[in-house]
Structures are given as structure tokens and as C-alpha cells.
N, C-alpha and C positions, 0 to 999 in steps of 0.2 A: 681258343679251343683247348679243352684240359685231355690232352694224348701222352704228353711229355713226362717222360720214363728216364731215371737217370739207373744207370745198374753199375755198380760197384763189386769184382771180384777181380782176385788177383791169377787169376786159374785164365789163359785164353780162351781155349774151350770151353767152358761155361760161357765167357762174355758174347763169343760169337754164333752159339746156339740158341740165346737168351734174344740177342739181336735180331736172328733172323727171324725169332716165333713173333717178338711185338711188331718189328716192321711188317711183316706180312698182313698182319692185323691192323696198319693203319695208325700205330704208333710211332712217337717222334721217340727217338733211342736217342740219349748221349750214353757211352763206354768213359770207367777208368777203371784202372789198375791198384790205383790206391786211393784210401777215404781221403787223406789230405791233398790231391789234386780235388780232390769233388768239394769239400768245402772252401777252397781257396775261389774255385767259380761258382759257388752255389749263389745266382743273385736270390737278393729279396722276396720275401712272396712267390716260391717258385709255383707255378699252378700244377703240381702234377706228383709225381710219387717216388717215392727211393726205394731201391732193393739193393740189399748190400749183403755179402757174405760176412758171416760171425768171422770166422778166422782168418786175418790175415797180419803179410807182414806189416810194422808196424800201428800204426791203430788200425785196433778191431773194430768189428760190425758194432760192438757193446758202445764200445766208447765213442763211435760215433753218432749214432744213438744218444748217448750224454749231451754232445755238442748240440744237437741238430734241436734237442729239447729244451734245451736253452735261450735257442734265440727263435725256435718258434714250435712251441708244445701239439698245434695241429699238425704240422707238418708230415704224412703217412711215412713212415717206413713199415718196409718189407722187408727180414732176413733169414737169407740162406743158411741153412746147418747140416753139419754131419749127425749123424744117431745119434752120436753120444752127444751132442751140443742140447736136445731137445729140453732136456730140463732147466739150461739156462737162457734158452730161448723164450720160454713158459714165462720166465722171473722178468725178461726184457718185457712182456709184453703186459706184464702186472707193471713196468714202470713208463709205456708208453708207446712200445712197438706197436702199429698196426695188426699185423700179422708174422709168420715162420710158418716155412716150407722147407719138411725134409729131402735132401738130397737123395736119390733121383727123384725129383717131379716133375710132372705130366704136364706139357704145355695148356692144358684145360683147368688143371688145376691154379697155374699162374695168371690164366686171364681171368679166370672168374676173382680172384682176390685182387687183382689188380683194378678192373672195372670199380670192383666195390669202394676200393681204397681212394679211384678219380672221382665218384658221384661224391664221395663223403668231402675230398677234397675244394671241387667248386662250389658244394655247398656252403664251406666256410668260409672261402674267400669272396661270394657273392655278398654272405652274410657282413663278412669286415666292410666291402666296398660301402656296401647301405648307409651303415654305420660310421664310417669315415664320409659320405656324405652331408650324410645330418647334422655330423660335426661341425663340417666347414660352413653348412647352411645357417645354422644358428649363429657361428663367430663373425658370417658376412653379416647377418642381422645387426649386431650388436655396433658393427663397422658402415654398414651403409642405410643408415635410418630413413625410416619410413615404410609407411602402408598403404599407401596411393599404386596402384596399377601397375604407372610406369616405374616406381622403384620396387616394384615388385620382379615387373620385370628385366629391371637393367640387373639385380643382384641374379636370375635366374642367368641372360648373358654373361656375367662376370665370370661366373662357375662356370660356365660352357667355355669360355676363350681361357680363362687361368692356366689352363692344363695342356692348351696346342700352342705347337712353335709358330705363330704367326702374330704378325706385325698387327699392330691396335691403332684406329685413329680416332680420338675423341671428340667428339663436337660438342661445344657447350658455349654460353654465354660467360660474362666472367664473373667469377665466385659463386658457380654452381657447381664444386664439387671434382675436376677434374682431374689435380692431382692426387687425391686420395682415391679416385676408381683406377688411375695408375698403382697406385700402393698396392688393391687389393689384388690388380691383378697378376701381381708381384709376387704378394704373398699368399696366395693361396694356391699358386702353381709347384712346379717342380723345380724351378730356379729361384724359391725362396730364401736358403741359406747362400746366397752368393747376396752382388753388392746391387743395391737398386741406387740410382743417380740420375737427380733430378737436375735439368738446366733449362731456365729460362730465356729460351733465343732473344725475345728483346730486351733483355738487359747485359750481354756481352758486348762489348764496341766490338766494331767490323773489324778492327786493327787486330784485337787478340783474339776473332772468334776459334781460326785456326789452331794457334797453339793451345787455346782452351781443349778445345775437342780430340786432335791428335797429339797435343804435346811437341816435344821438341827437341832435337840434341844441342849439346851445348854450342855456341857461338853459331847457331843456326839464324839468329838477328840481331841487332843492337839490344844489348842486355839480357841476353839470353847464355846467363850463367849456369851452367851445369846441366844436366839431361831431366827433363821433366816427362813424367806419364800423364799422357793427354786422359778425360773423363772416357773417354769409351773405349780405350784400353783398360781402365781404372775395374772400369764394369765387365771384363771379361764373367762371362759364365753366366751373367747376372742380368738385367734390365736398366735401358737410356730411355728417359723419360725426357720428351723434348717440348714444353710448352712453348706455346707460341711460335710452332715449326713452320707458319707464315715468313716471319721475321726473320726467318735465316737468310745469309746472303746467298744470292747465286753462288758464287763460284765456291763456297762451301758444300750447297746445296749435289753439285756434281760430285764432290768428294765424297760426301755421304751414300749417296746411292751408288759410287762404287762398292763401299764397305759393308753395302747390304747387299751387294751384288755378290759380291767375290767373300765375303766373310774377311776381310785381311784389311788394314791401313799401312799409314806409314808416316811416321813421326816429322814435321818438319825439320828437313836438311836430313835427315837420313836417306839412306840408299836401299834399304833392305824392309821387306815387307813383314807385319806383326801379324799371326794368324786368333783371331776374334771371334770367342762365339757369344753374338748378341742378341738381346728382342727389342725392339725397339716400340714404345710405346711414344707416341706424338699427340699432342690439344692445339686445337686450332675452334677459333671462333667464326671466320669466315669458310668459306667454302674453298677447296684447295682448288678444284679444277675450273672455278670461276677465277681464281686468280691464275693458275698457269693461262687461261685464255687471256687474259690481262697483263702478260709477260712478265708477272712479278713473280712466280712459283714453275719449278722445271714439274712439267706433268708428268713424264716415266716417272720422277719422284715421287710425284702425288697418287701411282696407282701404287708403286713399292710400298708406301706405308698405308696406304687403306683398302689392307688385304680384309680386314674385319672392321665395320664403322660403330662405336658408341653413342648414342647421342641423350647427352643431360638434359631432361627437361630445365626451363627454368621453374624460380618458386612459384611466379605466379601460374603456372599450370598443374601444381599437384598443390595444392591452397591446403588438403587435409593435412599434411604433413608438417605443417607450421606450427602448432600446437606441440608434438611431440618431441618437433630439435627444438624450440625453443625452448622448454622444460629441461631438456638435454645438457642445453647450453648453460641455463642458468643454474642449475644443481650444481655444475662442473665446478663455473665458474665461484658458488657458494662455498663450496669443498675446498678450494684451494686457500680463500679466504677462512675458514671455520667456521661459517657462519650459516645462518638458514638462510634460502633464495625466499622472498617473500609470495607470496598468491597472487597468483593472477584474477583479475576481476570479471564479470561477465563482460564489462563491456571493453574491458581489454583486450580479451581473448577476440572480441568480435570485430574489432578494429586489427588487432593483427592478421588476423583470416581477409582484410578488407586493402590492405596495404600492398601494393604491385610488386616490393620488394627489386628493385634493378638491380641490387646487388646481390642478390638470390641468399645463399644460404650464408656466406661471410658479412651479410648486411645484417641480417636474424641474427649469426651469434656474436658480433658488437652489440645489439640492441639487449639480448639475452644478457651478457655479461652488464652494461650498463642497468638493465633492472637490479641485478643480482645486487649491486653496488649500490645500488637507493640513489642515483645518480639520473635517472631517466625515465621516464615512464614509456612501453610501449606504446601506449595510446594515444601515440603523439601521430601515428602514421594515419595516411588518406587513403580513403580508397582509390581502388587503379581508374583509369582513363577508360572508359568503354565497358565498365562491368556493371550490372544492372544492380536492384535493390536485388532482385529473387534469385540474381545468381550466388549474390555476398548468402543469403539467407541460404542458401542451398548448402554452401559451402560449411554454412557454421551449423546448420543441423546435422548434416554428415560427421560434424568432428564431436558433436553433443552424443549422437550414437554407439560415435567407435571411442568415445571414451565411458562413457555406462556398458559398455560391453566388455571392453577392456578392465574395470574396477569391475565389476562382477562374475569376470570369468566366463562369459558368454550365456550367464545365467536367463534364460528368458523373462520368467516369472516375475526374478528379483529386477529385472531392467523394467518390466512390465511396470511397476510399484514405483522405481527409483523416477522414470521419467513422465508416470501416470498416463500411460498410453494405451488403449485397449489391443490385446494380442494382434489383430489382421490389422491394425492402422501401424502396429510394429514392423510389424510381416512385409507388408507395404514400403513401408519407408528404407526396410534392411535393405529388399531386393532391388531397392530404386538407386540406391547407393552401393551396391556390390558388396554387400556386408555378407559374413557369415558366421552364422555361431560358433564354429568351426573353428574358427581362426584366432577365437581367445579362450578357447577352453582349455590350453596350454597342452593339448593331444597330435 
């Protein structure tokens, strides 16, 4: 809600006549005394408005002013002046003040300039939000590829969970992609300048899973020279990525959902508790509460980490999107080489759309890297077990579509031409496939 009023003079009487008009009016008031207590707390993006008197001790209204346009030129202020301050009030607001009101003014006069200065305020910080959205929508684009439905809408989830303090648990097959929807939901959140830390529970032996995770003080076991920091102390502030959180051992497994309980651990052989602030994101391929029923997973565990569920499709269920990382992959892999990645053929293309892929997307970019390399032909894959002729064909007219739509920029006309299709059998086939012009006209 944009209410919040910070009012800066150094005069008491003013600050608490100033207080009682906006509180009265439903306004959130903070008081200081001096500008520099007000910039030392001024967070980020404050949503709301500044009124500061011109004159005071140490930095004036001017100079604060200077400061506040510096690290954010929207930012409203409003300043108070004596008579003779008016003509340098004038010049402040040729370099950015809001508004000036001369001393004595009318509490009607204050709200009404006030009001004007929060409308103008939310509108710009709504504006920035948009805009910092679209940012981060585009840069998931570029990070979690694909135009198929469900990666449509798992990057839509991603953005939705990045930015809440709540624990993630991923489902997915293996090499569909799960530590990298960790990453993003890493780095697209508000814990992304701290440390993201990945650890795969089934490859720690049970022996060192302990000191792995909590760390150690010295002579706490045989060879346990000098004090080490366990990975999720490592990761304070930051994000514990824990694949294969199946494979944890039990009596780890209790240790853990204390330190998601209590936010605290405690170092093996120490005595004293470390206070941790962590998120913890977990991938598991089987189902955690079908194994706590199977006494191989503690279930309070299994609800503590799947406060929010992900689940990766595998490749074979989004079939259009093979096309695109594979191109992806082999460009990459051509680039690093210097080289051109070679063409794919039609009926290359239609034998990868055709292929089950069990290793989902790490299966595709070995293949991808292997064409790049003149080492391999994609068209060495079969099609899946149980998939019809008309489903393979469905699939590969869908990805003929969304690439003439794609190279043309969702040009109708010219797709009309490019794939000699009469407009309604186009129309036809967009709507049967969830196409829209929309979506490549780069708008």
C-alpha cells in the first residue's frame, strides 16, 4: 500500500504537527531529526514520499536532495522552506524536487501535494516491477528452453517460487533438467548474490555424509585435522540443493529436518549451535511419501521439503521442443569448437522427434554435441515403444509450424507461401497445435 511518509525536520514542533495531520489521514509516518539518520535507513525502492526541511543542521534539505537523486532520480521529495528559502526552492525543483511549501502551510495544502506525489510514486514503481519482470522472463527464456505447454509453464512456476522463502521439491526423471531448475530458482530470487550448493546424496558414502553436511571440529574422528565448514553452513544466506534426497541416510535425514526446523546446526563434536539461514531446494525421482511408507524416507521430512512440488516433464512428453535444444546444443557445442554445426536433414529431424529419449535432455545434448563433431548421426534413434505413425507425424508437423513461424516472425501470409498451405487449413492446424502468431512476432 503507497501511504508511507518519511518527514525529516529538525524543529520538534513541526515533526509532531506534520505527524498528527498524515496519521490522521491514514498515513504510515516515520520522524527524523536529521537527513543522515533518514538515508542510513532509507531501504530500496522506498514506495512512498519524502518531505524534508531546506534548512537544517548539518546536511540540508538541498543536499539531500543531491543524495536521494542519485541513487533514485524518481524518488518524490517534498521541501519545507522559510520566505526567503523560496527562490532556492524554485531552483531545487528545476533539479528534481517534487514539490515546496512555504512555512506556515495548511494541512490541505500538504495532502493534496502529498496524494499527488504517492499516485505519481506507485505509478513508477509498478512501472519498474513490469519491467523487471519481463527482464527476468526473457533471461528464464534463454535458461530454460522450450515452447511446449509444460515448459511454458514450469518457467511461469519458476518465477512464481524464485522470489518466496519456501522449500522446492523437484520431480523429474534423470537428465530432465533438475539441477539447472534449481539454479534458476536460485538466481532469479532474492538469495542470488549469496552461495548456491549443490550435493548429490547418492554419491557421499554414509561414513562422511555427516561431516560433509555439517562439517567438523578438529579431532572430532579419526582424521579429522583442523575445524572444517560443513556445505550448509557454507551456504548460509544462500541455497542447498540436494539431489537425490532419496539417498540420504536416515539418521542424517533427522538431522536435516531439525536445521530446517530450527534454522541452527551443529558441527560434528561441537557443543554449540551455528544459526543458518537456508532454502533448501531437493530432486528426487521416486515419490518421497511412497518411500517414507516404505520406511526408507522420514515423512515429517518429506512434508518439510515439499512445501512447493516441481515436476520436469520428461523429453518424451514435450516431443516439440527437441528440435530447438538440439540446435541449442549443437551450435554450443560448434562455437566452442570454431566450427559450423552441420544441418540437420528432414529425416533426421523426424527420427529425433521419433526417438523416446530415456535420458531426456543430457541424452539430446551428447547426441547434439556428437552431430556437431561429424562423429554421429542423430538418425541413428528409434522410435518410442507405444507411439503411433500419427502421433510421430503430429509431432513433427507441430515442430514444421513452429519453426516457419518462428523464421518468419509469425508472418502469416509469408508462412502461407513458405509451407504452401491455404490460410483456414493454416488456421486449422495453428489452433490444433496451440500455436499463436503472437508468440513469434517478437511483441
Amino acid at each position: 500500500m503507497f501511504n508511507s511518509v518519511i518527514v525529516i525536520d529538525d524543529e520538534a514542533s513541526i515533526r509532531t504537527a506534520v505527524e498528527q495531520w498524515l496519521s490522521l489521514s491514514g498515513f504510515n509516518v516515520q520522524l527524523f531529526a536529521r537527513a543522515e539518520d533518514c538515508l542510513s535507513q532509507l531501504p530500496k525502492h522506498f514506495p512512498g514520499v519524502i518531505i524534508s526541511d531546506v534548512r537544517m543542521p548539518g546536511m540540508g534539505g538541498l543536499q539531500l536532495l543531491e543524495r536521494l537523486q542519485a541513487d533514485d532520480p524518481d524518488l518524490p521529495v517534498i521541501l519545507l522552506t522559510g520566505h526567503g528559502d523560496v527562490p532556492m526552492a524554485v531552483e531545487a525543483m528545476r533539479n528534481g524536487a517534487y514539490d515546496f511549501l512555504e512555512k506556515p502551510f495548511t494541512p490541505q495544502h500538504l495532502m493534496g501535494s502529498l496524494r499527488r506525489a504517492l499516485e505519481k510514486r506507485q505509478l513508477v514503481l509498478e512501472n519498474r516491477r513490469l519491467h523487471e519482470q519481463a527482464d527476468l522472463k526473457s533471461r528464464l527464456e534463454g535458461t530454460l528452453l522450450g515452447m511446449s505447454q509444460g515448459l511454458q509453464l514450469l518457467r511461469r512456476q519458476v518465477l512464481d517460487l524464485a522470489s518466496l522463502p519456501v522449500n522446492v521439491l523437484i520431480r523429474g526423471e534423470t537428465g530432465s533438467g533438475k539441477e539447472r531448475v534449481a539454479r534458476c530458482l536460485h538466481d532469479f530470487g532474492p538469495r542470488a548474490a549469496k552461495p548456491f550448493v549443490a550435493l548429490n546424496c547418492a554419491a557421499i558414502p554414509e561414513a562422511l555424509f555427516e561431516a560433509e553436511l555439517f562439517g567438523h571440529e578438529s579431532g572430532a574422528f579419526t582424521g579429522a585435522q583442523g575445524k572444517r565448514v560443513g556445505k550448509l553452513e557454507y551456504a548460509n544466506g544462500g541455497t542447498v540443493f540436494l539431489d537425490e534426497i532419496e539417498s540420504m541416510p536416515l539418521a542424517q535425514q533427522a538431522k536435516l529436518l531439525r536445521v530446517i526446523q530450527e534454522q541452527k546446526l551443529e558441527r560434528l563434536g561441537a557443543n554449540q549451535s551455528i544459526n543458518v539461514d537456508l532454502r533448501i531446494i531437493a530432486a528426487t525421482k521416486p515419490d518421497l511419501l511412497e518411500e517414507a511408507r516404505a520406511g526408507r524416507f522420514r515423512e515429517d521430512l518429506a512434508y518439510r521439503l515439499n512445501v512447493a512440488e516441481l515436476r520436469l516433464a520428461p523429453l518424451r512428453e514435450r516431443r516439440e521442443d527437441i528440435p530447438l535444444l538440439f540446435d541449442h546444443f549443437a551450435r554450443a557445442a560448434a562455437d566452442r569448437l570454431g566450427r559450423a554445426a552441420p544441418p540437420l536433414s528432414g529425416a533426421q529431424l523426424a527420427q529425433l522427434l521419433a526417438h523416446d529419449w530415456p535420458g531426456n535432455v543430457r541424452e539430446l545434448a551428447n547426441a547434439a554435441e556428437r552431430h556437431a563433431l561429424g562423429l554421429g548421426s542423430p538418425g541413428t534413434a528409434v522410435a518410442p515403444a507405444g507411439q503411433s505413425l500419427s502421433e510421430q507425424m503430429e509431432a513433427f508437423e507441430a515442430q514444421c509450424l513452429r519453426a516457419a513461424l518462428r523464421q518468419h516472425g509469425g508472418a502469416i501470409s509469408t508462412v502461407m507461401e513458405a509451407l504452401q498451405l491455404p490460410r483456414r487449413t493454416l488456421n486449422e492446424k495453428m489452433q490444433r497445435h496451440g500455436l499463436s502468431r503472437d508468440d513469434f512476432t517478437g511483441r
